[in-house]
N, C-alpha and C positions, 0 to 999 in steps of 0.2 A: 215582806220586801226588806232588802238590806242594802246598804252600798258596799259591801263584800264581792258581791255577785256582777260584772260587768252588763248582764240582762235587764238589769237592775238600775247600774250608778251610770248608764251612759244617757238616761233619760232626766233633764232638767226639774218635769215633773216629779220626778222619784228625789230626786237631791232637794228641793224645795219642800216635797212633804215631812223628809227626813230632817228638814229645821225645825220642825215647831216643836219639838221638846224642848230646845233651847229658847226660843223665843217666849214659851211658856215661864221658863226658870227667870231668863231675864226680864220677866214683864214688873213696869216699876207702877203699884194703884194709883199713886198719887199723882200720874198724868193727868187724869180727868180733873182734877180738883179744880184747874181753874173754867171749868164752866160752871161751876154750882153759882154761883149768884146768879147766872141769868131763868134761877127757878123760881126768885124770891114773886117776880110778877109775871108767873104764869103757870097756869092750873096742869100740865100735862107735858108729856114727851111724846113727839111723832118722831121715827124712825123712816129713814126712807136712801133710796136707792134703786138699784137695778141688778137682776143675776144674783150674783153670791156675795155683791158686796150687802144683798139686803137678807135675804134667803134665810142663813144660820144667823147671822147678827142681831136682826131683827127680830126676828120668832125666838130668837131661844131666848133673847132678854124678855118677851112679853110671857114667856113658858114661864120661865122661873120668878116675874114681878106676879103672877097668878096665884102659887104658891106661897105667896106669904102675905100677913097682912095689905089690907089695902093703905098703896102711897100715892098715886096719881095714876092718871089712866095713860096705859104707856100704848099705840098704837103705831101701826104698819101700812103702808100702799107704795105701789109703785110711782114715781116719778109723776107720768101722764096724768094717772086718774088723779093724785095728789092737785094737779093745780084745781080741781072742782071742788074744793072744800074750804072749808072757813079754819084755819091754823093758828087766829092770832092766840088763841089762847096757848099756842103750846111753844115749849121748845123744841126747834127742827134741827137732827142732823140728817144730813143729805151726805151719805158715804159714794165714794167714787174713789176706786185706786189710781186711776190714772190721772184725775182731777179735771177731767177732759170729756166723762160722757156727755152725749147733748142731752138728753132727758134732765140730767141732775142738773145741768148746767139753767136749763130752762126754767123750771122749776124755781129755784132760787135766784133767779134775774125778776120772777113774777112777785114774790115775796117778796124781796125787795124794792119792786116798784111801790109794792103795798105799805111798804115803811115797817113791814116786821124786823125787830128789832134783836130777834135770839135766831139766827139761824148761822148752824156752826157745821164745818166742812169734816168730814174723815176721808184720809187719801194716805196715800202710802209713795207720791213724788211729791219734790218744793216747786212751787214757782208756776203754779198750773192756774188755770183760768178758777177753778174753786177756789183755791185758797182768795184770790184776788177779790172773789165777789161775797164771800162768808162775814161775815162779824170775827171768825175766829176758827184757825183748822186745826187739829193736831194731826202732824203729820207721822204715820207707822213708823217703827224701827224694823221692821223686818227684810228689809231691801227689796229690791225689785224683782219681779218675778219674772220669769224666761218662758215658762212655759205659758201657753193659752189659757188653759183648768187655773182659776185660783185656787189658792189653798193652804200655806201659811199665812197670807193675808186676811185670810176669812177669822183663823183662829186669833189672829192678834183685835182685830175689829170688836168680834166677841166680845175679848178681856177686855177693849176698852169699855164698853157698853155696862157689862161684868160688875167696872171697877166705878163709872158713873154711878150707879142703881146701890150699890153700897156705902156708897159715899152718903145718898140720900139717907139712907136709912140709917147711916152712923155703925154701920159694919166694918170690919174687917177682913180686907180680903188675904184669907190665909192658905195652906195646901199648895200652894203652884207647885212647888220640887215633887212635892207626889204626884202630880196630876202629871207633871210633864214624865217622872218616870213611868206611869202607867200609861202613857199616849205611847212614850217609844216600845214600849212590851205589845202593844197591840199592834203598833206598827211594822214590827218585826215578827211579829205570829208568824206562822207556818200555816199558811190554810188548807183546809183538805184539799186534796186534787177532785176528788169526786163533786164537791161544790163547784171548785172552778171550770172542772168541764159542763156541770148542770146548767150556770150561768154562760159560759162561751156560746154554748149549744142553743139559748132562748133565743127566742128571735124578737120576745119582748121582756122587759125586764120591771117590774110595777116594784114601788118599794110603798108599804102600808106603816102607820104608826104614827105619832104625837104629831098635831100642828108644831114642832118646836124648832123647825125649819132643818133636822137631821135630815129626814127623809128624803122632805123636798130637796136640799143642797142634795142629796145623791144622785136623786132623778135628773138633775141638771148633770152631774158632772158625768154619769154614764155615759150620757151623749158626744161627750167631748175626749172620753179617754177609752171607752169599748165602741163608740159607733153604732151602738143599739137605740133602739126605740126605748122610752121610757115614760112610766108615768106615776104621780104621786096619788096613793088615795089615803086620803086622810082618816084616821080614826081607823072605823069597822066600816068605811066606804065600800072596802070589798065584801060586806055582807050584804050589802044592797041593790042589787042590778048589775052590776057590771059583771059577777060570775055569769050571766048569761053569752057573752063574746070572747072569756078567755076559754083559752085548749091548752092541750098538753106541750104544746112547743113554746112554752110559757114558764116564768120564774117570777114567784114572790118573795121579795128580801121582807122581814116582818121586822122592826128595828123595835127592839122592848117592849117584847108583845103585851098585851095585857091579858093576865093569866087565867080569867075569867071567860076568856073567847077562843082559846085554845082548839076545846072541843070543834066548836063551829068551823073555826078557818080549816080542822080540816076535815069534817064530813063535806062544807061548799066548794071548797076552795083546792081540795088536794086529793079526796073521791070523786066530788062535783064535776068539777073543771078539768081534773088529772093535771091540775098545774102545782110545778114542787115550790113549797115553802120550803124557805130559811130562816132560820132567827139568827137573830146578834142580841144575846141577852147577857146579864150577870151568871146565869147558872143554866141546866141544860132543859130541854123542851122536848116536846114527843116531835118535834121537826128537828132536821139537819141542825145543828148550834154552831154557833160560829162563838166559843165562850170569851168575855170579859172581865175585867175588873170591875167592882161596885167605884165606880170614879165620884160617890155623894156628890157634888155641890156642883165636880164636873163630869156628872156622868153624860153628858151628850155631846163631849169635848170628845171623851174616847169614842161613843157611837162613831160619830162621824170619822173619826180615825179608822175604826174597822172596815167601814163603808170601803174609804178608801182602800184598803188595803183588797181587799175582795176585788174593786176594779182596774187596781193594778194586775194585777195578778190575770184576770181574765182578759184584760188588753196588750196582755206579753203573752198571753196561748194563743190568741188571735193574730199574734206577729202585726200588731197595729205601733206605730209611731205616734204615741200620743201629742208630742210635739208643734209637732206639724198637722193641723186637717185641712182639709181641702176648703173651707167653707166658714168654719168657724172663727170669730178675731179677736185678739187678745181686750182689745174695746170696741164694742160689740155694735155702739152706734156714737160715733168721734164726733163732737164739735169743732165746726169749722167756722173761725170770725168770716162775718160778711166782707 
């Protein structure tokens, strides 16, 4: 995709996606810093939200806290099933861009009655019912978004989380100008047309690979920007029953596959099933490749970049206005004061 091409820059979504190289460049680490003291008395980090404010932010921080020595148990849930758990020990962000979901809103009214004392807001407006009820919010630089699909705001949440989890550990968050020139290289790819009509053509569209919340943020945004059916299977979930219900009018995205299961996905999954895989890898596959940059630290910044770019592309063959759906709302379940 480019903003060259009017098919292109007339859609808010496509202009929006086309920020976050910059937002990448100008992200400053040292915003999170003033939450690190409320870590001195308390054993852990829960992440939480709803959609994509939790999706990529959440999982991929807990993806990459897995990868390196152990520093505190960093964990995930939605909103709802959140209020059934015991959280004093941890510290809570409750991300909400609009600052207005009622889950999140809920959620942290209940903590608060509790007298927890570390729960701190992520929102991307000022002056919203989160920031009001948090300990403490920081609020995005990325601006407002127009379109329904999040999507610069997803990636700046990331880097806040990112630039927290470093902080802990006395890192250095270094690379953004590379990272962001390699988001806009993949952002601007050129996808095969033969992929994109594969995908147009599916009537369902699975995306497989890492809990690291890539996937899964695809599988959501599919819905909202091609109008397809979607679903996430995690790991080698599609080695395990579900090839029994896929057919050929069927598309697997495979996001960094793991190169040891190759074989398999496709004697099940692409003899089996007659369903086409795709990879989005660093190098190429015996599947269609959709190739990228080795992005090290942010390599699941570009994944998800690709993603996008793949369902842009198949939601302008489809002649769909991602803009506008009929059903779907920029905030998804609004708090309304009594």
């Amino acid at each position: 995709m480019n903003l060259t091409e009017k098919k292109y820059s007339k859609y808010a979504l496509v202009r929006e996606m086309m920020e976050t190289p910059g937002i990448i460049r100008s992200f400053r680490p040292e915003v999170s810093a003033p939450f690190l003291k409320a870590f001195q008395s308390k054993k852990g980090l829960f992440l939480t939200g709803e959609g994509s404010s939790r999706l990529f932010p959440a999982k991929r921080t807990i993806f990459s806290s897995f990868r390196k020595d152990f520093l505190m148990p960093v964990m995930t849930e939605g909103c709802t099933q959140s209020l059934e758990y015991n959280l004093k020990d941890f510290v809570v962000f409750a991300a909400s861009n609009s600052g207005q979901t009622k889950e999140v809103i809920r959620l942290v009214s209940a903590l608060k009655k509790k007298k927890h004392n570390a729960v701190f807001g992520l929102t991307a407006n000022v002056n919203t019912k989160l920031e009001e009820m948090v300990d403490a919010a920081h609020v995005l630089k990325c601006g407002k978004e127009n379109a329904v699909a999040a999507t610069k705001s997803v990636i700046e949440q990331a880097l806040f989380y990112d630039s927290l989890m470093r902080h802990l550990r006395g890192e250095k968050m270094t690379g953004l100008k590379k990272a962001a020139d390699q988001i806009e290289e993949v952002l601007t790819a050129r996808i095969d047309k033969k992929i994109i009509k594969m995908v147009a053509n599916a009537d369902m569209i699975y995306f497989a690979g890492r809990d690291n919340g890539v996937a899964a943020e695809l599988a959501l945004k599919t819905n909202e920007i091609t109008r397809k059916k979607s679903a996430f299977l995690e790991g080698t979930f599609a080695l395990h029953g579900i090839e029994e219900v896929m057919n050929k009018n069927e598309v697997l995205i495979w996001v960094d596959p793991f190169e040891h299961d190759h074989d398999k996905f496709m004697e099940c999954i692409v003899k089996g099933a007659e369903v086409n895989v795709i990879a989005i890898a660093k190098e190429k596959t015996i599947f269609p490749t959709i190739i990228i940059p080795d992005g090290g630290d942010y390599a699941e910044y570009l994944q998800l970049a690709a993603g996008w770019n793949i369902l842009v592309d198949t939601g302008i063959a489809l002649k769909i206005d991602p803009d506008h759906p009929r059903r779907a709302r920029k905030v998804g379940n609004e708090y309304v004061p009594a």
